[in-house]
C-alpha positions as CSV (number, residue, x, y, z in Angstrom):
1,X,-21.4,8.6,-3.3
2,X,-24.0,6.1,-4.9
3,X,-23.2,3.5,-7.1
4,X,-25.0,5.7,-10.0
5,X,-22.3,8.8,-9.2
6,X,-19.4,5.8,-8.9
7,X,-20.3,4.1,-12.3
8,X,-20.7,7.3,-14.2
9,X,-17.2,8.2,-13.5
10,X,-16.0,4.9,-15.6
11,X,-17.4,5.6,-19.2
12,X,-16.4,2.2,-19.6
13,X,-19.6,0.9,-17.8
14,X,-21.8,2.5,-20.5
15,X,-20.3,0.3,-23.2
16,X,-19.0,-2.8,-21.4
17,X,-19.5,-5.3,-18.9
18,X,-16.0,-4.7,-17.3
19,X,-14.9,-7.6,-15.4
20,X,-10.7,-7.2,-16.2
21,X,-10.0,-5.2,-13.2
22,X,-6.9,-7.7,-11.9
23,X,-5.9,-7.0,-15.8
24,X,-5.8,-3.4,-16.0
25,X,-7.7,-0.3,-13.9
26,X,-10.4,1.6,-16.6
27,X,-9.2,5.1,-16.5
28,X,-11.9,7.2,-15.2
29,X,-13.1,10.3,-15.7
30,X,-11.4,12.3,-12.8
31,X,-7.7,10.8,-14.1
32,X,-8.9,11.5,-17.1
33,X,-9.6,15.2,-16.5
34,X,-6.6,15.7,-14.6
35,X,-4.5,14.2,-17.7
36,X,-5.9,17.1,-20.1
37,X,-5.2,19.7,-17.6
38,X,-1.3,18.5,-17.3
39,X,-0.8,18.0,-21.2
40,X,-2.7,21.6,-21.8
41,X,0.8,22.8,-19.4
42,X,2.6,20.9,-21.9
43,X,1.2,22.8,-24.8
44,X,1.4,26.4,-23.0
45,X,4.1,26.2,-20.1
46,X,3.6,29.6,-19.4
47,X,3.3,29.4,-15.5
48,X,3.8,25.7,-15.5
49,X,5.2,24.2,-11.8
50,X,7.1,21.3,-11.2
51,X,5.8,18.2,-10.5
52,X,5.4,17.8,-6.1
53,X,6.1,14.0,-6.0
54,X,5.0,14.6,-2.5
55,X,1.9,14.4,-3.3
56,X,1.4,10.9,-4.0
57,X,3.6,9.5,-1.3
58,X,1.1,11.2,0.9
59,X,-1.7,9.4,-0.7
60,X,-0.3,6.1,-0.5
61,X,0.7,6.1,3.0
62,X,-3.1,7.2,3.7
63,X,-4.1,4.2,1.7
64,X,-1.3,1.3,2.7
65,X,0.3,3.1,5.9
66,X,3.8,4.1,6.9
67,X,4.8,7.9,6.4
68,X,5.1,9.6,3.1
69,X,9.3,9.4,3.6
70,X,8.9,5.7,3.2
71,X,7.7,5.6,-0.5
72,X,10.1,6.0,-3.4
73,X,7.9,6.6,-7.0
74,X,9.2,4.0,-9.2
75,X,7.7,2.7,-12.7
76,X,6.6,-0.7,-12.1
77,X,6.3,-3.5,-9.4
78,X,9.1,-5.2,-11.0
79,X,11.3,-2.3,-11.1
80,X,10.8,-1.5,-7.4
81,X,11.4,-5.7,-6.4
82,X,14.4,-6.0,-8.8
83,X,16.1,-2.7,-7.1
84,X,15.5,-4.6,-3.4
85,X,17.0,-8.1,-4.5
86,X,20.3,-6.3,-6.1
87,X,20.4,-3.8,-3.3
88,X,20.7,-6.4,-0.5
89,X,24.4,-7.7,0.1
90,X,23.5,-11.6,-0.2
91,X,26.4,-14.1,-0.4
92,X,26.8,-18.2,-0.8
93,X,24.9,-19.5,1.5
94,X,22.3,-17.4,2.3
95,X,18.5,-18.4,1.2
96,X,14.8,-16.8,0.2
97,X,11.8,-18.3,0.7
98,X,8.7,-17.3,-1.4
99,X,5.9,-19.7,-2.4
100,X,5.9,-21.3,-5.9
101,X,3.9,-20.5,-9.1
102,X,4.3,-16.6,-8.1
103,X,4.2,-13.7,-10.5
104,X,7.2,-13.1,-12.1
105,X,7.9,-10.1,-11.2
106,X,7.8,-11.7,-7.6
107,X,10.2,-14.5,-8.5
108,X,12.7,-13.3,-11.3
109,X,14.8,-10.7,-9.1
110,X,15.5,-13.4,-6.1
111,X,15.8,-16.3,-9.2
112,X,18.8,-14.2,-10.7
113,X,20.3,-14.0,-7.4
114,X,20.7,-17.9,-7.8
115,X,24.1,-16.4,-9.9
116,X,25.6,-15.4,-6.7
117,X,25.3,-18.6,-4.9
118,X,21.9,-17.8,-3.1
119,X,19.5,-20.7,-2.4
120,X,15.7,-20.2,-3.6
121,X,13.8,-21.8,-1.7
122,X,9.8,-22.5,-2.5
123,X,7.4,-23.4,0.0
124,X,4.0,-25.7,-1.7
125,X,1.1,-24.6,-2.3
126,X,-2.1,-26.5,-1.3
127,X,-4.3,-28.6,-3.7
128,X,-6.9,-25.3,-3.2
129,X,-3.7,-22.9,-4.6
130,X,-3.9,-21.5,-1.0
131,X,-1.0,-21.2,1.0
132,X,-0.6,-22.3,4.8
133,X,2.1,-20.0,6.7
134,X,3.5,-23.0,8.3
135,X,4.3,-24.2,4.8
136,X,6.5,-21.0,4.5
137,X,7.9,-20.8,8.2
138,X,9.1,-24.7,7.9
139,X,11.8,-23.4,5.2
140,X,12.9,-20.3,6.8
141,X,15.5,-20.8,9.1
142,X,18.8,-18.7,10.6
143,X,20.3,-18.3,7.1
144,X,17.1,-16.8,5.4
145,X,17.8,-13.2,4.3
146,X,14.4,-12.3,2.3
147,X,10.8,-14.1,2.8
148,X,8.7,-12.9,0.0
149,X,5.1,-13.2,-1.4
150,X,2.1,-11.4,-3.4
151,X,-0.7,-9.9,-1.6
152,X,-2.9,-11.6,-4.1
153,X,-2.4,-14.1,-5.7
154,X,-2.4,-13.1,-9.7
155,X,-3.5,-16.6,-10.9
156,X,-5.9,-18.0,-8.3
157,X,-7.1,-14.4,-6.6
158,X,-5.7,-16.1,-3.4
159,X,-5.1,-13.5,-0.2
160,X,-2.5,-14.9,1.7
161,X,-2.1,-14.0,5.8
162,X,0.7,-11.3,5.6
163,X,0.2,-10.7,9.1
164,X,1.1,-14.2,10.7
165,X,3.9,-15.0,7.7
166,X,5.9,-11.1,8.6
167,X,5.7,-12.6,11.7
168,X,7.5,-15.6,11.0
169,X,10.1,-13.9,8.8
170,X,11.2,-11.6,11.9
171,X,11.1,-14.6,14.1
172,X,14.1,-15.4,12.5
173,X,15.8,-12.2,11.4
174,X,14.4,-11.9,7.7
175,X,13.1,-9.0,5.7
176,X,9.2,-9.1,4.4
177,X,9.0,-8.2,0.9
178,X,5.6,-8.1,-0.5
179,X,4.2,-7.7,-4.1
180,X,1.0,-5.2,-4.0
181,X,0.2,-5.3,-7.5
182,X,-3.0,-7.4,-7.1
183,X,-3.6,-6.6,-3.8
184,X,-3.2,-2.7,-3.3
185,X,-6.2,-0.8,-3.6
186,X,-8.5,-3.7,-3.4
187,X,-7.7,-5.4,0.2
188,X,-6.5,-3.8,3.4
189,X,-2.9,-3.4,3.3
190,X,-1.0,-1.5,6.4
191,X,2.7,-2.1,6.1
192,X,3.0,-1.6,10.1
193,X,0.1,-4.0,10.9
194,X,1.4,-7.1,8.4
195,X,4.8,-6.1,9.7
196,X,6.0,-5.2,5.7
197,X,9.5,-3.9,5.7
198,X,9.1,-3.8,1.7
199,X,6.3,-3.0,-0.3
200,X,6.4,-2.9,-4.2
201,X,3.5,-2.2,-6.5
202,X,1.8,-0.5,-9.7
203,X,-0.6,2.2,-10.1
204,X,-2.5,0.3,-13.4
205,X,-4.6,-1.6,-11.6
206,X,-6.8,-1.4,-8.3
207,X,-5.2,1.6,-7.4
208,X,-7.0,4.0,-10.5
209,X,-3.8,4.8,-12.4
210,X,-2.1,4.3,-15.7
211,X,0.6,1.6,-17.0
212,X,3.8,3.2,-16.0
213,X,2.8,4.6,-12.2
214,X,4.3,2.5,-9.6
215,X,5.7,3.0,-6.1
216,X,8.6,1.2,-3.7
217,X,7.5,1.1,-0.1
218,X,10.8,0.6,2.1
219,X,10.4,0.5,6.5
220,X,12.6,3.2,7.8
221,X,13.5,-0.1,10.2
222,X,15.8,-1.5,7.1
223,X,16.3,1.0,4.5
224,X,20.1,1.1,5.5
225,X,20.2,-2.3,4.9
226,X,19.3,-2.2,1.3
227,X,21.9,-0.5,-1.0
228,X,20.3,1.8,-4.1
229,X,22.1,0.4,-7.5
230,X,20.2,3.0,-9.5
231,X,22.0,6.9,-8.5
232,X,20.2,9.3,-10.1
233,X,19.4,13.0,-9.3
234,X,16.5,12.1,-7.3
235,X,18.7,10.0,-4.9
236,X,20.6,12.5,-3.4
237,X,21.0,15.6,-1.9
238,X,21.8,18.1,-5.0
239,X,25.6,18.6,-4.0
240,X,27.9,18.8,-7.0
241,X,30.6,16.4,-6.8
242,X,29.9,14.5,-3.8
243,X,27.3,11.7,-3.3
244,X,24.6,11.6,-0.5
245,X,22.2,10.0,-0.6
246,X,18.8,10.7,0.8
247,X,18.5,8.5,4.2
248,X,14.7,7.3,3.6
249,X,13.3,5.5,0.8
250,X,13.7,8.5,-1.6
251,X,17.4,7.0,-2.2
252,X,15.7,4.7,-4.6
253,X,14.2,7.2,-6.8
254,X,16.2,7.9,-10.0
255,X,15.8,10.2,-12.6
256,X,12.7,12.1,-14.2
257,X,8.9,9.8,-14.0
258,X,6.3,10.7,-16.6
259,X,4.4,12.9,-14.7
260,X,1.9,13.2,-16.9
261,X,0.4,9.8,-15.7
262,X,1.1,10.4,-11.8
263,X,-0.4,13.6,-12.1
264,X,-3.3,11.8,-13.5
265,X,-2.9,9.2,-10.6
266,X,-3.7,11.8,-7.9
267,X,-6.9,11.5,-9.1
268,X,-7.5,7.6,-8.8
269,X,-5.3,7.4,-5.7
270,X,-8.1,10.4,-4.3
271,X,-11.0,8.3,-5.6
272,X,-9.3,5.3,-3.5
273,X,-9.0,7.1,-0.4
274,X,-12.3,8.4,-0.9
275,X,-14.6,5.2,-1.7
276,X,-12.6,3.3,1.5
277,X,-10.2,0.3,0.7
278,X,-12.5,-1.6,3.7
279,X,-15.8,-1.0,1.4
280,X,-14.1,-1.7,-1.7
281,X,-13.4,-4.9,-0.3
282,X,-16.3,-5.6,1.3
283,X,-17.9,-4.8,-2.0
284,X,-15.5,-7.2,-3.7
285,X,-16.8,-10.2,-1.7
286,X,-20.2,-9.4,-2.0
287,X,-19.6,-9.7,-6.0
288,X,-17.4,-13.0,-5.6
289,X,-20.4,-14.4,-3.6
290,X,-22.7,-14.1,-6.6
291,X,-19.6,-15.6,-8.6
292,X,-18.8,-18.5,-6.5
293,X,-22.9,-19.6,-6.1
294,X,-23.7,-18.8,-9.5
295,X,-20.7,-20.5,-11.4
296,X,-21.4,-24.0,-8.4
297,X,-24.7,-23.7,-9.6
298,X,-23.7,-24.6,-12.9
299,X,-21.3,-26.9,-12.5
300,X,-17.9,-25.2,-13.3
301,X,-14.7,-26.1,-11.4
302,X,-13.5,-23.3,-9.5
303,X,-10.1,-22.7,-9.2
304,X,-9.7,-20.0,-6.9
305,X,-9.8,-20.9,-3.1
306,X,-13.4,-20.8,-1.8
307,X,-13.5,-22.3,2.1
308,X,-12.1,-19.6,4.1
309,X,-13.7,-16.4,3.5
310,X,-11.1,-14.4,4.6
311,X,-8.3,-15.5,2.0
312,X,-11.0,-14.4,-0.7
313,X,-10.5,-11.0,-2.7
314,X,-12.0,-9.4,-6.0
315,X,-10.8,-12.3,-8.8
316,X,-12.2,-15.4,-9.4
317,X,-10.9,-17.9,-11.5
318,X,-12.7,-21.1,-13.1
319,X,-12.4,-23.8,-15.8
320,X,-14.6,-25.0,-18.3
321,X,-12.7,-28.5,-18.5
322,X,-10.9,-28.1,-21.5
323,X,-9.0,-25.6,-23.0
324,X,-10.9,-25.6,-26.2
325,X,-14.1,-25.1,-24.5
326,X,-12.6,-22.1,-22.2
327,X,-11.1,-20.2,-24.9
328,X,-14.5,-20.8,-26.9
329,X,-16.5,-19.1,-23.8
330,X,-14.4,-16.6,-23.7
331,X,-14.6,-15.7,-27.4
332,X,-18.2,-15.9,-26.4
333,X,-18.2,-13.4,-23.6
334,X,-16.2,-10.5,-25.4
335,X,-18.8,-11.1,-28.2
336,X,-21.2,-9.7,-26.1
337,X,-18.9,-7.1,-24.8
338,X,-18.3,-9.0,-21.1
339,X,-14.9,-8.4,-20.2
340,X,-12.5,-10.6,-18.7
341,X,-8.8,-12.4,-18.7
342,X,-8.1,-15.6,-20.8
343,X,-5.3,-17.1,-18.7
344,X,-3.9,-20.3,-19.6
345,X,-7.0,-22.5,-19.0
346,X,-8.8,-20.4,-16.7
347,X,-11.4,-17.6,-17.1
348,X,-10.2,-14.9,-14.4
349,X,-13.1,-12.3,-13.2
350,X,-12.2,-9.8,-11.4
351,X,-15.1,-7.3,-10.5
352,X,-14.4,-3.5,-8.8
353,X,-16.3,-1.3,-6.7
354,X,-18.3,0.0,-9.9
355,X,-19.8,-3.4,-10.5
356,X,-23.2,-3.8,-10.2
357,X,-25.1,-6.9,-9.5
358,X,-26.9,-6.8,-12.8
359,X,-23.4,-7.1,-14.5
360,X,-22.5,-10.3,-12.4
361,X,-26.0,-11.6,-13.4
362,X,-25.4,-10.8,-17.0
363,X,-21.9,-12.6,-16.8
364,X,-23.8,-15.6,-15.1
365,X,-26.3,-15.6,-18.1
366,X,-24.2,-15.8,-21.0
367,X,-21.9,-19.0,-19.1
């Protein structure tokens, strides 16, 4: 597929600079189309099947790994992380480790666990916002129950090593739960290679699905560790009277999903599989390339990680100095229809597969 046939499937690239794509996914025209079909059913159910929820497990173990059985369809990242850190039996005493300044949705469920008596623990980051494994293994130690961390990075675009730090939360007996919102879809994630036992994330973003569409990834290695705390009829084996519960991740499924949107998600999750995670990332480095010369060039202060190549991914963020002047280039960017985040006092760009290098020029113009 060229890059004509890609771009022409997000209308968005006819109107826009889209450069948001950490924000929020463009829907595209395939999702899109699959959308109308489902809500035409809706209007005439005459022949209308149920939704197979099989379906998309397939297509995310193609994309991240592990077997279809290992994937429970939840709503959100947070939901999916929030159902882990209540499911686990933690007591006084026992301790996480995750790195500081994470997304909230990777830090709120093991904060509230704080109630219980459970020791947070958070390793530094660097003066780069990179994060050295060894600054995460030095705090894990026999009592550690859960090491956890993003994929990406949501406010410096940093990839940590999940690889080397899975490794050092086995070491020592420790699950390895990983936030894929940012990372999913965008950089080479196989749960078996990084040694994942969990794997939450969303379908709204690199993954080409709507707000709402989100998954729970759970290693049949530990998914009788982790106790569901939401029962609904998706749980269980449809026995009146008497609870069992599915023995794979499906025991943390709940009730009905709006299938409407992970119908439409086939689609994106299809377009994913079909483009090549290891091309869309290679394609996201090529853009951050032109980002990182072009914005050095003209003097702004980067604030993503830059020296090793290899903890690089689609976002970049950078400064203007002040907060007045960021927010005023901003304004000055959506003026002329260049789309990006305003985050605190950072620009973040974030650049898919459907950018071209005239769009990355243009942004590199106007700044």
């Amino acid at each position: 597929m060229t890059l004509q046939q890609i771009r022409a499937l997000f209308p968005v690239t006819s109107q826009a600079t889209y450069l948001n794509c950490a924000s929020q996914a463009p829907l595209n025209t395939l999702g899109h189309e699959r959308l109308q079909a489902f809500l035409q059913t809706e209007t005439n159910p005459l022949g209308k099947k149920g939704f197979d929820r099989n379906k998309v497990r397939e297509l995310l173990s193609k994309i991240l790994g592990g077997t279809p059985d290992e994937y429970a369809l939840t709503t959100s990242t947070g939901v999916g992380i929030g159902m882990v850190a209540q499911g686990l039996e933690l007591n006084a005493g026992d301790n996480i480790v995750l790195p500081e300044r994470e997304h909230w949705n990777s830090a709120f469920p093991w904060l509230q666990l704080k109630e219980r008596g459970v020791e947070v623990r958070l390793a530094k980051i660097n003066k780069d916002n990179s994060i050295d494994p060894e600054a995460i293994g030095a705090l894990i130690d026999q009592n550690t129950r859960v090491v956890a961390i993003a994929s990406v990075r949501f406010n410096s675009g940093f990839r940590p090593d999940l690889r080397a730090i899975g490794k050092l939360a086995h070491e020592k007996g420790a699950l390895f739960v990983v936030d894929a919102a940012q990372g999913a879809g965008m950089i080479p994630i196989d749960v078996e290679r990084d040694q994942i036992d969990v794997l939450s994330g969303c379908g709204f973003k690199w993954l080409l699905g709507m707000h709402g569409t989100g998954f729970l990834y759970v290693s049949n290695r530990v998914v009788k560790t982790i106790n569901p705390v939401l029962a609904g009829m998706y749980a269980a084996e449809k026995t009146y009277d008497k609870l069992s519960f599915h023995e794979d991740a499906r025991k943390f499924e709940t009730g009905n999903l709006a299938y409407a949107l992970f119908d439409a998600w086939i689609a994106g999750l299809e377009l994913v599989l079909e483009i090549g995670v290891d091309h869309i990332y290679r394609k996201a480095l090529g853009s951050t390339d032109l980002l990182i010369d072009g914005l050095n060039e003209k003097g702004y202060q980067i604030i993503s990680p830059t020296r090793n190549r290899a903890g690089r991914t689609a976002i970049v963020h950078f400064t203007t100095g002040t907060t007045n002047t960021t927010q005023e280039l901003y304004q000055k960017l959506k003026a002329h229809k260049v789309l990006v985040t305003l985050q605190g006092e950072n620009i973040r760009v974030s650049p898919n597969f459907f950018t071209s290098e005239e769009e990355i020029e243009l942004f590199l113009s106007l700044i």
